[in-house]
N, C-alpha and C positions, 0 to 999 in steps of 0.2 A: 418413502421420501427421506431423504438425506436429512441430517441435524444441523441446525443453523446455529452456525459458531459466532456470527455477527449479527444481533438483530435491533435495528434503529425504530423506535416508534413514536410520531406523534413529535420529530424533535423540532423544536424551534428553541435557537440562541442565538449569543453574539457578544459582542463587547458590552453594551447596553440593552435593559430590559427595555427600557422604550423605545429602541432602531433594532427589531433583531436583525440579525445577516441569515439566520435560516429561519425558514420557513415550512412547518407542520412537514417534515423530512420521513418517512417513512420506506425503508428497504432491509432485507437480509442479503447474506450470506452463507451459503451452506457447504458442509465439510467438502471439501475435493472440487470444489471449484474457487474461479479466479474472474474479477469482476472488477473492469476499469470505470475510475470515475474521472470524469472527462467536464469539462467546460473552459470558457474564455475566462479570463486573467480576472482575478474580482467578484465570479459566479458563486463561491463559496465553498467550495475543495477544500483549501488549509483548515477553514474556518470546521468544517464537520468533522475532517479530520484530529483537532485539538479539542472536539467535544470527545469523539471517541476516546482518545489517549487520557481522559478525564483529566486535561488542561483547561478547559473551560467548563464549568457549570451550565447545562442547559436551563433555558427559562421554563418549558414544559419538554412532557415528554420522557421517555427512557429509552436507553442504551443495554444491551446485554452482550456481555461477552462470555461464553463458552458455560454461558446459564445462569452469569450471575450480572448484577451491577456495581457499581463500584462501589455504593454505599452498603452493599449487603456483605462483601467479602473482598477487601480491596485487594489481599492479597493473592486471591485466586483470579480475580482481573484483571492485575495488572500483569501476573506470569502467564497471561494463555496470550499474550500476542509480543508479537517483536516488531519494532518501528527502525524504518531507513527513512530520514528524512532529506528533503531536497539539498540541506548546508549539512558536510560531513560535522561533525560534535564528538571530537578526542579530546585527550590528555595531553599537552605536548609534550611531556617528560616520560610517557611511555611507549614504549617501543609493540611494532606491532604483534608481536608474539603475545607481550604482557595483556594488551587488550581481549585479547584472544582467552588468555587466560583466566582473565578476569571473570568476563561472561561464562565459563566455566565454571569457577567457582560459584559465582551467583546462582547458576540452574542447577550444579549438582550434575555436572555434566555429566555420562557414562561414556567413555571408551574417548575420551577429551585428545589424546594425544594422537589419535586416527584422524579421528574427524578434523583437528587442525592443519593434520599435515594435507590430509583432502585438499582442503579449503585452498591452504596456500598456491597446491601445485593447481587446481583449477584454475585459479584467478592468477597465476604467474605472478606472486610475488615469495616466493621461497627466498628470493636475494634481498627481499626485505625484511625477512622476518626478526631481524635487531636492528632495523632501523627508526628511530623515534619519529611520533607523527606528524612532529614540527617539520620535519625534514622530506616530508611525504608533497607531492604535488596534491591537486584538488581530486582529481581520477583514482589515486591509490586512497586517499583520505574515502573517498565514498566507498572502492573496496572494501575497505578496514570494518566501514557500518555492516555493509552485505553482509561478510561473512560473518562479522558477529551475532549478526542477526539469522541467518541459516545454522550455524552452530547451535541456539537453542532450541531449535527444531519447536518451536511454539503451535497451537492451532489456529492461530490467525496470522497473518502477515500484512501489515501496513506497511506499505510504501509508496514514497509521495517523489513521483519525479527521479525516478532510479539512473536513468540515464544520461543525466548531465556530469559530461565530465570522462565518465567512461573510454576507456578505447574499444573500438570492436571486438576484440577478443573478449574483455569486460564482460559487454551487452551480451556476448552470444553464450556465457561462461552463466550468467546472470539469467539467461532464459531456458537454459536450459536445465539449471536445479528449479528452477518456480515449476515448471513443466512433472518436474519429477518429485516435488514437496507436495504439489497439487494431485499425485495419482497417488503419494503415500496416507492423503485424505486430509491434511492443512486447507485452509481457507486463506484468499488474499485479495485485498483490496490494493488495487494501483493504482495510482492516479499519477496522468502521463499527457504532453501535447503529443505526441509521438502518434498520431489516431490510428497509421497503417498498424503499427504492431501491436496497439491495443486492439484491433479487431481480428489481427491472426492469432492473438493467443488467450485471449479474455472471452469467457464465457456467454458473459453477460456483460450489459453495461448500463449505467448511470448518467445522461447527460443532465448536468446542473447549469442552471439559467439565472439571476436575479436570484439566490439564496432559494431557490425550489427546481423540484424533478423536475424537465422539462421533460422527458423519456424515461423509461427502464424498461429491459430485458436483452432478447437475443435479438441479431443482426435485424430481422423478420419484422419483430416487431417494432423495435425504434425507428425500422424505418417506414415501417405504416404512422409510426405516431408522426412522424416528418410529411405524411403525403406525399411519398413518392413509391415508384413499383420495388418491390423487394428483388425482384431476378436484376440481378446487375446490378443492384444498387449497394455503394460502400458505405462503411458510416463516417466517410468524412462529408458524403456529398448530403448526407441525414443530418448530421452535426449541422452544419453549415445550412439547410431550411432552419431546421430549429432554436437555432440563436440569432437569424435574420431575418425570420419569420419570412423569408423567400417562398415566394407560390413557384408549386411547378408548373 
């Protein structure tokens, strides 16, 4: 059995201890796979995801990342993952190279001037690479995250809503290093409206309802937990029983 580089247990939190927004949350993560968390607007995605990035304090429950929690070695939990969040978050006074840099510096990057140069021509922005990120549109601004975030080759990968903004070349630039971070043995959590391409490339999945699992696992089974036949069955049409409570 594979090693779980993300493991949630028991979590319930939120803004206030007396309204939580999750509910006793309980899933992992294991090395070399990729696992969308999916629900309607409000279900509590951001919310578990800001427990994870130990922005929010859970009311009960624990979090582990790559074996530790945050209160046991912040330092070793907060460098085993890299976060692309839904709003790009630059500097505007540096330029995208500098960023790049940056993130190198931080990790103690090895072979930093390969792998950047990588990154740039993958994602087509080599003609931006001295251009500052004031000057960047919303599409290259989220670039800018991606790659910084694939540069330090972390074993987790959180990413919330990767493809807003994006141009195709982006998205397909973008699925096809998750594809190849995921067989290097990284772990990654995406959370995406997007359900057709969370079910072509995500392992497993998480739908989330009223701040609880409404499902998890593979196609198979979320859609047994939906009540519908698994042969021919997608998980948008699984999704959609189980946040409408639709009979079939």
């Amino acid at each position: 059995m594979n090693e779980s580089i993300l493991k949630v247990e028991g979590l319930t939190g939120g803004y206030s201890p007396r309204r939580p927004v999750l509910h006793n949350l309980s899933f992992d993560i294991q090395a070399g796979e990729m696992v969308g968390l999916i629900g309607l607007n409000g279900a509590g995605k951001s919310t578990t995801i800001k427990h994870i990035l130990g922005l929010m304090k859970q009311h009960e429950g624990e979090i582990h990342v790559n074996g530790v929690t945050l209160a046991e070695n912040q330092d070793r939990y907060r460098s085993a993952f890299a976060y692309v969040p839904e709003t790009p978050v630059l500097f505007d006074e540096l330029t995208v190279e500098e960023h790049l840099r940056l993130t190198g510096m931080a990790y103690s990057i090895d072979q930093f001037d390969e792998r950047k140069s990588q990154l740039l021509s993958e994602f087509q922005m080599e003609n931006k690479r001295t251009a500052f990120a004031s000057h960047l549109s919303k599409g290259m601004k989220q670039k800018v995250m991606i790659m910084n975030a694939l540069l330090s080759q972390p074993p987790l990968y959180i990413i919330d809503e990767p493809f807003l903004g994006l141009d195709p070349l982006g998205i397909r630039s973008l699925l096809e290093r998750l594809v190849e971070v995921k067989r290097n043995g990284s772990a990654i959590l995406m959370s995406s409206h997007i359900l057709a391409t969370v079910e072509a490339y995500c392992d497993r999945y998480i739908v989330m309802h009223h701040g609880r699992i409404a499902a998890i696992g593979n196609l198979e089974e979320v859609c047994a937990a939906a009540g519908i036949e698994t042969r021919g069955g997608s998980l948008e049409e699984a999704f959609y029983k189980l946040v409408t409570g639709a009979k079939s």
